[in-house]
TIRO-2110 file (N, C-alpha, C; in Angstrom, 1 decimal):
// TIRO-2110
76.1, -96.3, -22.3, N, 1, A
75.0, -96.1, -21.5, CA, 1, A
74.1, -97.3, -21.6, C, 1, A
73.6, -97.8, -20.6, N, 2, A
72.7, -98.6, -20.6, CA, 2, A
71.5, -98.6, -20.3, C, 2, A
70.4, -98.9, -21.0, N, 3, A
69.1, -98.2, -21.1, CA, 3, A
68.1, -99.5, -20.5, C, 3, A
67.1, -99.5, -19.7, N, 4, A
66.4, -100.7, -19.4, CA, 4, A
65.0, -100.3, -20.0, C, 4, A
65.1, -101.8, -20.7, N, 5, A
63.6, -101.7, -21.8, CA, 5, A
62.4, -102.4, -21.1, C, 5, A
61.2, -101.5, -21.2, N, 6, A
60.2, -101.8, -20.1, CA, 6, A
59.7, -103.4, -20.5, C, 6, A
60.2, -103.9, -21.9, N, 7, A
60.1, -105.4, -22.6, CA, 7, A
60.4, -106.3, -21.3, C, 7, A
61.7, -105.8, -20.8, N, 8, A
62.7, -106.8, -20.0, CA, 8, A
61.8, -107.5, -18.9, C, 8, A
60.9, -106.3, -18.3, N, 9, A
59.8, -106.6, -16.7, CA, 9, A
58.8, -107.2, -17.6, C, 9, A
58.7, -108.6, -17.5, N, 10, A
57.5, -109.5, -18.2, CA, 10, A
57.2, -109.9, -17.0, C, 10, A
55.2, -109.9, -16.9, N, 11, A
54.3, -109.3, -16.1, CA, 11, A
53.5, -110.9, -16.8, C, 11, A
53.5, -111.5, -16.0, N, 12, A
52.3, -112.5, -16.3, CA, 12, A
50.6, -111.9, -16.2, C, 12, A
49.8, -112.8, -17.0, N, 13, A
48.7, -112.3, -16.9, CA, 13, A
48.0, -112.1, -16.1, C, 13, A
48.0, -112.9, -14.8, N, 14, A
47.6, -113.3, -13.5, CA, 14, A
47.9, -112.1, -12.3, C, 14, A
49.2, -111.6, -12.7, N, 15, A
49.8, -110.7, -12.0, CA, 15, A
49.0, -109.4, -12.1, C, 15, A
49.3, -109.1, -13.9, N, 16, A
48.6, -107.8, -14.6, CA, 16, A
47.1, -108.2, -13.4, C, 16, A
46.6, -108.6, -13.8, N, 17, A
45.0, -108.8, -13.4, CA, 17, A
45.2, -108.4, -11.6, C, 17, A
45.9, -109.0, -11.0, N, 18, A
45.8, -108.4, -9.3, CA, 18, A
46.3, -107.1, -9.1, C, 18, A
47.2, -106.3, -9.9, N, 19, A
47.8, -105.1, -9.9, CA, 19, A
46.6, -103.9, -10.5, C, 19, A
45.8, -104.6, -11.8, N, 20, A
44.8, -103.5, -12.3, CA, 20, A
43.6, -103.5, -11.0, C, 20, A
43.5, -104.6, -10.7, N, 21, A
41.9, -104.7, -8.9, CA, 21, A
42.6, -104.1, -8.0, C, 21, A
43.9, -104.4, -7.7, N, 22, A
44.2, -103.1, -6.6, CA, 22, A
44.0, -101.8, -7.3, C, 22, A
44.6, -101.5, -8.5, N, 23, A
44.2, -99.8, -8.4, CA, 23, A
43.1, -99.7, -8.4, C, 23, A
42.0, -100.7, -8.9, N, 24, A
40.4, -100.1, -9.5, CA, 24, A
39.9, -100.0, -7.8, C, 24, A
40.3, -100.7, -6.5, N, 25, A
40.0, -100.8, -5.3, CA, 25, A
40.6, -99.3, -5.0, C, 25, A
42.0, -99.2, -4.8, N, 26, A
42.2, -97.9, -4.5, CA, 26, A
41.6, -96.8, -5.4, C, 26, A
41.7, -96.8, -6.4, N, 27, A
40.7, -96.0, -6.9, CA, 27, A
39.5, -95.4, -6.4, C, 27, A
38.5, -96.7, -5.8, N, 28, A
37.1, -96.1, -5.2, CA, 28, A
37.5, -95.7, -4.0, C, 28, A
38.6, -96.4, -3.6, N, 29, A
38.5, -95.6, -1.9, CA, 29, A
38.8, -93.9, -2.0, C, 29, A
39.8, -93.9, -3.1, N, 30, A
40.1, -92.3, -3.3, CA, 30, A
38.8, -91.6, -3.4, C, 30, A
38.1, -92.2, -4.6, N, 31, A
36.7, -91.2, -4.9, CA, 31, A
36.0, -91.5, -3.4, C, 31, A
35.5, -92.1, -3.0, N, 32, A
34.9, -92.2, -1.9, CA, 32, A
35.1, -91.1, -0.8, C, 32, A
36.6, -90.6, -0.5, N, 33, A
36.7, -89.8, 0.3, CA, 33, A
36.9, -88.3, -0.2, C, 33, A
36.7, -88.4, -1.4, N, 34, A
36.2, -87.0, -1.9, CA, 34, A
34.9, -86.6, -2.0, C, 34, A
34.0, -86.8, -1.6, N, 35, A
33.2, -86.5, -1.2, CA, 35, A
33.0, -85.5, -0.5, C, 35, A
32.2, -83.9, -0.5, N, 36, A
32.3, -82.9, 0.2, CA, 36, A
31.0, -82.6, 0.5, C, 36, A
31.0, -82.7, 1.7, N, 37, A
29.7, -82.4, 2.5, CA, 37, A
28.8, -81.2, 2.1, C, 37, A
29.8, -80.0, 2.1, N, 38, A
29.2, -78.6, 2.5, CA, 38, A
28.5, -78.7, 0.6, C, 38, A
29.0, -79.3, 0.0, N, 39, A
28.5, -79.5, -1.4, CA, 39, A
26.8, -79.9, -1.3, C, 39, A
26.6, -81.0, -0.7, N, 40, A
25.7, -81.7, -0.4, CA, 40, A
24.8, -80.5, 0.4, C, 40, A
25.1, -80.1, 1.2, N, 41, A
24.4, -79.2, 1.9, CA, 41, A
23.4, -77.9, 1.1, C, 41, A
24.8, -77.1, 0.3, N, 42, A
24.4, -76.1, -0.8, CA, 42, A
23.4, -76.7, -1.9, C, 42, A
23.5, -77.8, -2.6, N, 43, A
22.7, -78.3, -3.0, CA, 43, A
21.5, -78.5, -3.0, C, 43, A
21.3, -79.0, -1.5, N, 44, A
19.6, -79.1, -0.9, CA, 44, A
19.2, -77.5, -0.5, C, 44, A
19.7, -76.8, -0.7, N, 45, A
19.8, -75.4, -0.2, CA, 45, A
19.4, -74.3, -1.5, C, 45, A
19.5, -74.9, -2.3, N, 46, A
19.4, -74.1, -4.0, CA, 46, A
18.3, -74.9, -3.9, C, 46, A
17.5, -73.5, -4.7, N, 47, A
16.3, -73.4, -5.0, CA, 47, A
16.2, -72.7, -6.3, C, 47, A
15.9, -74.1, -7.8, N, 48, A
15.7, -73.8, -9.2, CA, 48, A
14.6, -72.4, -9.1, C, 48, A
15.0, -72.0, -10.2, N, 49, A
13.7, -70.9, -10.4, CA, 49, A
12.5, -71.3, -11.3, C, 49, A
11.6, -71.0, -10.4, N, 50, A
10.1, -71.8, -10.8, CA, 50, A
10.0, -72.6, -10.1, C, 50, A
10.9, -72.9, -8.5, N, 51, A
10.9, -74.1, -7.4, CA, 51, A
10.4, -73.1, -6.1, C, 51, A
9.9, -74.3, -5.3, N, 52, A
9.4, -73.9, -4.4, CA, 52, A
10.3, -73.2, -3.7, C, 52, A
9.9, -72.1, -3.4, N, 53, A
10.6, -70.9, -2.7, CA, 53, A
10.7, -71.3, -0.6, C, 53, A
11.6, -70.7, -0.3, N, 54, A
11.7, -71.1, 1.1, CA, 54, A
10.8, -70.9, 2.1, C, 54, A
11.1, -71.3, 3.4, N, 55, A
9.8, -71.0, 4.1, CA, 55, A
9.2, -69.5, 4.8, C, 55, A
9.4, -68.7, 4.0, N, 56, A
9.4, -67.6, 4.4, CA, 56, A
8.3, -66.7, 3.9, C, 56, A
7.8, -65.9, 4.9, N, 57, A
6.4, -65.0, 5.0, CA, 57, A
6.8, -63.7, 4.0, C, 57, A
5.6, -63.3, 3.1, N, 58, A
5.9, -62.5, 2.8, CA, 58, A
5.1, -60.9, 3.5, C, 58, A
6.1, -60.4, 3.5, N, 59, A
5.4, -59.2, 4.9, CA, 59, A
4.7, -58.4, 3.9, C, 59, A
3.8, -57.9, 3.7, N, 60, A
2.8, -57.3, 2.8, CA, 60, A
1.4, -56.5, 3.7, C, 60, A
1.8, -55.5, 3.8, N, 61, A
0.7, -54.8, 4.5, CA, 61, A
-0.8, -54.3, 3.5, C, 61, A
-1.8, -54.8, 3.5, N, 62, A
-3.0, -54.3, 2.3, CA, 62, A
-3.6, -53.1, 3.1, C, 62, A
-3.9, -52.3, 2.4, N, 63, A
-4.5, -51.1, 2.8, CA, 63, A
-6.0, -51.0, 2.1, C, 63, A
-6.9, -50.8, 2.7, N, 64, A
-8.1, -50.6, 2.2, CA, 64, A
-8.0, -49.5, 1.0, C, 64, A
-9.2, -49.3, 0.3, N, 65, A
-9.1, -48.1, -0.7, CA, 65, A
-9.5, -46.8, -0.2, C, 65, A
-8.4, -46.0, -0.7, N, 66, A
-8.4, -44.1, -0.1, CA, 66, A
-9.3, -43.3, -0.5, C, 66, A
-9.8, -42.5, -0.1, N, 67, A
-10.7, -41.8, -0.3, CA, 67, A
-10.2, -41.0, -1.9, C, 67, A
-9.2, -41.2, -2.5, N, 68, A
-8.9, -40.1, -3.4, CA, 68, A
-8.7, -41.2, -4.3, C, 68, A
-8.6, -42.5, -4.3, N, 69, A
-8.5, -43.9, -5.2, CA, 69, A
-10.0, -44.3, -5.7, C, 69, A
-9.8, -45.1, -6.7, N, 70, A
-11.3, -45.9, -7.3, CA, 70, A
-11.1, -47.2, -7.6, C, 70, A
-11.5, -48.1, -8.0, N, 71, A
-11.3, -49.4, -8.6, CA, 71, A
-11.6, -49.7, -9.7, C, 71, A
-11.4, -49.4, -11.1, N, 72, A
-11.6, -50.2, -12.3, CA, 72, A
-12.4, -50.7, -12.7, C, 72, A
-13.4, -50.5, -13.1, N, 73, A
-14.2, -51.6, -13.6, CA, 73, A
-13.9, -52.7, -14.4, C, 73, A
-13.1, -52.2, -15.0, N, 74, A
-13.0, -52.8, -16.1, CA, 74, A
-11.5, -54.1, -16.3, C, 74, A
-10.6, -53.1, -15.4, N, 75, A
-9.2, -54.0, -15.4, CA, 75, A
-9.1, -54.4, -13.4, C, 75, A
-9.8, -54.0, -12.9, N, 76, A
-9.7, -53.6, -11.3, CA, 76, A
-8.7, -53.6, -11.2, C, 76, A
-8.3, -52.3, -11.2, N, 77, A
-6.9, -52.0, -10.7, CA, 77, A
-7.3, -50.5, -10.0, C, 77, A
-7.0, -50.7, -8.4, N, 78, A
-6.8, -49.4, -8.0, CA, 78, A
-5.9, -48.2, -8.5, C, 78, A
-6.6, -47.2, -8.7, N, 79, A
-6.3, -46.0, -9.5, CA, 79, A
-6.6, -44.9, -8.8, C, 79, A
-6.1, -43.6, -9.1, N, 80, A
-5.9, -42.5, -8.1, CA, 80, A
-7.2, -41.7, -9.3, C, 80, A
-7.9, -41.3, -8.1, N, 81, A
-9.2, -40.3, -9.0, CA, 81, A
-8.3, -39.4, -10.2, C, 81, A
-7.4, -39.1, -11.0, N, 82, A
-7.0, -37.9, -11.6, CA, 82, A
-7.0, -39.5, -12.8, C, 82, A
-7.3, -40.1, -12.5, N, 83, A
-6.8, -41.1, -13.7, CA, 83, A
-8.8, -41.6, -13.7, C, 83, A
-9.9, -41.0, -13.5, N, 84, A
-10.9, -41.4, -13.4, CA, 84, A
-11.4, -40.7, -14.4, C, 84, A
-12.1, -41.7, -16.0, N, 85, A
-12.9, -41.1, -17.0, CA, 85, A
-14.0, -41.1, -17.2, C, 85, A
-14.4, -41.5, -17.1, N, 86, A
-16.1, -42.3, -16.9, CA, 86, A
-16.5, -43.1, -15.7, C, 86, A
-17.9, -42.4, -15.5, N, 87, A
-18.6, -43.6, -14.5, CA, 87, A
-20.0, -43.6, -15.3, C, 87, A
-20.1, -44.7, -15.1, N, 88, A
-21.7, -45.5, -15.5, CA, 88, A
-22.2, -46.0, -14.4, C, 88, A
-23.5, -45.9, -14.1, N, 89, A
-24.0, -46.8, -13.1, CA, 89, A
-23.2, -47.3, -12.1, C, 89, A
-22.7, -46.7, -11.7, N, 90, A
-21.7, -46.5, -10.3, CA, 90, A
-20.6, -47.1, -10.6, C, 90, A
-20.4, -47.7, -12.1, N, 91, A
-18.5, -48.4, -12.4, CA, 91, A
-18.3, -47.1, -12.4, C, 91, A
-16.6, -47.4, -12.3, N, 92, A
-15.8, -46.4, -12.5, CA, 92, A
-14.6, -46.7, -13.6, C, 92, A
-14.6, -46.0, -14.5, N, 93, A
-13.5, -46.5, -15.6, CA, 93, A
-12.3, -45.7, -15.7, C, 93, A
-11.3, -46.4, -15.8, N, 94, A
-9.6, -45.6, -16.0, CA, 94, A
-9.1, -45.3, -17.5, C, 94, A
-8.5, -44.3, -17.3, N, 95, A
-8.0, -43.4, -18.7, CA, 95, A
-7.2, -44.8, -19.5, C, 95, A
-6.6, -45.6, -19.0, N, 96, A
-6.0, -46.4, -20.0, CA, 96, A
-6.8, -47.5, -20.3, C, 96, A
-8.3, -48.4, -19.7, N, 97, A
-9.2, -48.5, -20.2, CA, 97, A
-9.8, -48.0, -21.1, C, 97, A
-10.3, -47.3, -21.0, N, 98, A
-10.8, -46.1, -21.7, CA, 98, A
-10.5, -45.4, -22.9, C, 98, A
-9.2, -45.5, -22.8, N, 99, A
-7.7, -44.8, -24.1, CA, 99, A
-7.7, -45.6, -25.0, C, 99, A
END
């Protein structure tokens, strides 16, 4: 059997050197065209948490306060009268204030 030793292909230095710049050229052309758009796209499209949120309204309807509601003096937090423990001087205090 005859076996060919990769010794035998002697590759001057000059050569080696134009054979490694073509691959490093082909190289970037390969990366270059891998480049994927829809990537880029998603990207600018993600939004970190604690980042500015999109441009979007938040629909939030406020309702005045109900005749059967009070406001807190103390934490202002609208509260339903069955949760009302005290009033002073026209505040009005809530059981977990109060508790």
């Amino acid at each position: 059997m005859a076996f060919e030793s990769a010794a035998s292909a002697v590759i001057s230095e000059e050569e080696r050197a134009k054979e490694i710049a073509q691959l490093k050229a082909g190289k970037t052309a390969q990366m270059a065209n891998l480049i994927d758009e829809t990537e880029t796209f998603l990207a600018e499209e993600y939004v970190l948490p604690g980042g500015e949120a999109a441009e979007e309204e938040a629909g939030v309807e406020i309702l005045s306060e109900q005749a059967d509601e009070f406001t807190c003096a103390s934490c202002f937090m609208v509260r339903h009268r069955t949760q009302l423990v005290r009033e002073d001087n026209g505040q009005k205090f809530c059981s977990e204030c109060e508790g």
